[in-house]
C-alpha positions in Angstrom: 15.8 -57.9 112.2 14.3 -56.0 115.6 11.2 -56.0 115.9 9.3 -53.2 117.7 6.7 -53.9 119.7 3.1 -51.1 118.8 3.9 -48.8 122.1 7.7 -48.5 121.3 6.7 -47.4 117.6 4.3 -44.9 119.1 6.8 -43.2 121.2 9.0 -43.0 118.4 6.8 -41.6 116.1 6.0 -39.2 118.8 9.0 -38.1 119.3 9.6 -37.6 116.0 6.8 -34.9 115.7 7.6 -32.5 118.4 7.3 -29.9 117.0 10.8 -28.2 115.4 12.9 -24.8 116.8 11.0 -21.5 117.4 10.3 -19.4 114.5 12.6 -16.1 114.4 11.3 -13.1 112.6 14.1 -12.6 109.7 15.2 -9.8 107.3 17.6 -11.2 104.8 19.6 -9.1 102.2 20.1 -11.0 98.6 23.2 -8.8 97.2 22.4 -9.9 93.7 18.4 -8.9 94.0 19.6 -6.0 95.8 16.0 -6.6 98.1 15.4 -7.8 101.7 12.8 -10.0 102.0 11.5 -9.4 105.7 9.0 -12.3 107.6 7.5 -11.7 111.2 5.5 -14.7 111.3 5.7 -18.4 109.6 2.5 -17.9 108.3 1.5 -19.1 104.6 1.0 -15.9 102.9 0.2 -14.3 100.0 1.8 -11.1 98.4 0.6 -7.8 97.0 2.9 -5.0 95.3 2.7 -1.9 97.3 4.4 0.7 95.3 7.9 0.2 93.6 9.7 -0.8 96.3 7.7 -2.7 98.8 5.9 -6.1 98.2 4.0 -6.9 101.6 3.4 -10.2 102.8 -0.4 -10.8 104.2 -1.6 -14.1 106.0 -3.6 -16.6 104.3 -5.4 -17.1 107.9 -5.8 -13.7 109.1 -4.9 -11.4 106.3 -2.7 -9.3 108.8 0.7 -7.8 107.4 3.5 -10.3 108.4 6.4 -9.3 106.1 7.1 -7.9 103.0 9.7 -7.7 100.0 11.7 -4.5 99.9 13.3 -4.1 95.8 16.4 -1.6 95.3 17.1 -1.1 98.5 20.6 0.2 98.4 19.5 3.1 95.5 16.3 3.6 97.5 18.9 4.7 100.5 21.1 6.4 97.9 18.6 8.3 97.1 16.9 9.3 100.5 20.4 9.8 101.8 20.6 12.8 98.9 17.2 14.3 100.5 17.5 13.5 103.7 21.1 13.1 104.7 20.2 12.4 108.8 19.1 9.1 107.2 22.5 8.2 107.3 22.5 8.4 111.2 20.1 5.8 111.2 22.6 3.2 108.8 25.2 1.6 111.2 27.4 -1.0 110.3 25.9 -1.4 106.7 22.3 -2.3 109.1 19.4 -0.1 109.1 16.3 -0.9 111.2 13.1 -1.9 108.4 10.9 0.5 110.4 13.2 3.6 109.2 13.5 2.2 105.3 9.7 2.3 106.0 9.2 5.7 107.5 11.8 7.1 105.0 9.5 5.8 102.4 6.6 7.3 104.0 8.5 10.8 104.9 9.1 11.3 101.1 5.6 10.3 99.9 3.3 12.7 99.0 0.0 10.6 99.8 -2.5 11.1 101.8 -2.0 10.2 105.7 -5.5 8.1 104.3 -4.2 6.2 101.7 -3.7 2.5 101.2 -0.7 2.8 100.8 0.2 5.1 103.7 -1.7 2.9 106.0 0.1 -0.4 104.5 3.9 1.5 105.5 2.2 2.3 108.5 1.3 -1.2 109.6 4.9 -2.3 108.3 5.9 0.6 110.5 4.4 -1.7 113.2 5.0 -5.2 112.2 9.0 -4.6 111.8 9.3 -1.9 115.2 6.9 -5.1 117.0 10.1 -7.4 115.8 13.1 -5.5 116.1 14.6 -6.5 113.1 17.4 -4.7 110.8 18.4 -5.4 107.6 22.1 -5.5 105.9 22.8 -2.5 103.5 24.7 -2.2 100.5 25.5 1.5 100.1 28.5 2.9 99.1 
């Protein structure tokens, strides 16, 4: 049996709670759920549907936008690609940058420039071009 003596405990414990790697905003594409589920920050968050096929992610803390949950993604971009086939200029390698599922979304919206929902693609708009994130594509 070793026995440790109060400071050697200490520094072990200490070293045990650094703090772990970096947070990396992700977008990660679930085949099966055909969604990507898109986080900026680490933040504890809660979720609000948007529209049919955004969910955004708000922080607890601050309430700011910091992700969001993006359903039927492949026949959304079916679907824009039909109206707007530059879209497809924008899909490389099966990836797509959020921001342009986002501005597609907005593009083919007939709302108001003032409505929530406008202003909630907008701040995605910001949140995923802040991050630089893309997102894997399943459209044939």
């Amino acid at each position: 049996m070793t026995v440790t003596s109060n400071s050697e405990f200490a520094k072990r414990m200490m070293l045990l709670a650094q703090p772990g790697d970096q947070f990396t905003p992700t977008a990660t594409y679930d085949k099966d759920g055909d969604c990507i589920e898109f986080l900026a920050k680490s933040d504890a968050f809660y979720a609000e549907r948007v529209d049919d096929l955004v969910t955004v992610y708000c922080s607890q803390e601050t309430d700011e936008v910091i992700g969001s949950l993006i359903k039927g993604v492949s026949e959304f971009c079916r679907q824009t690609l039909k109206r707007m086939p530059g879209f497809r200029i924008e899909i490389s390698d099966g990836r797509v940058s959020l921001q342009h599922i986002f501005l597609a979304r907005m593009w083919s919206s007939e709302l108001s420039p003032d409505d929530i929902t406008t202003l909630t693609y907008r701040k995605l708009v910001e949140v995923s071009s802040e991050t630089m994130i893309d997102g894997e594509l399943c459209v044939a």
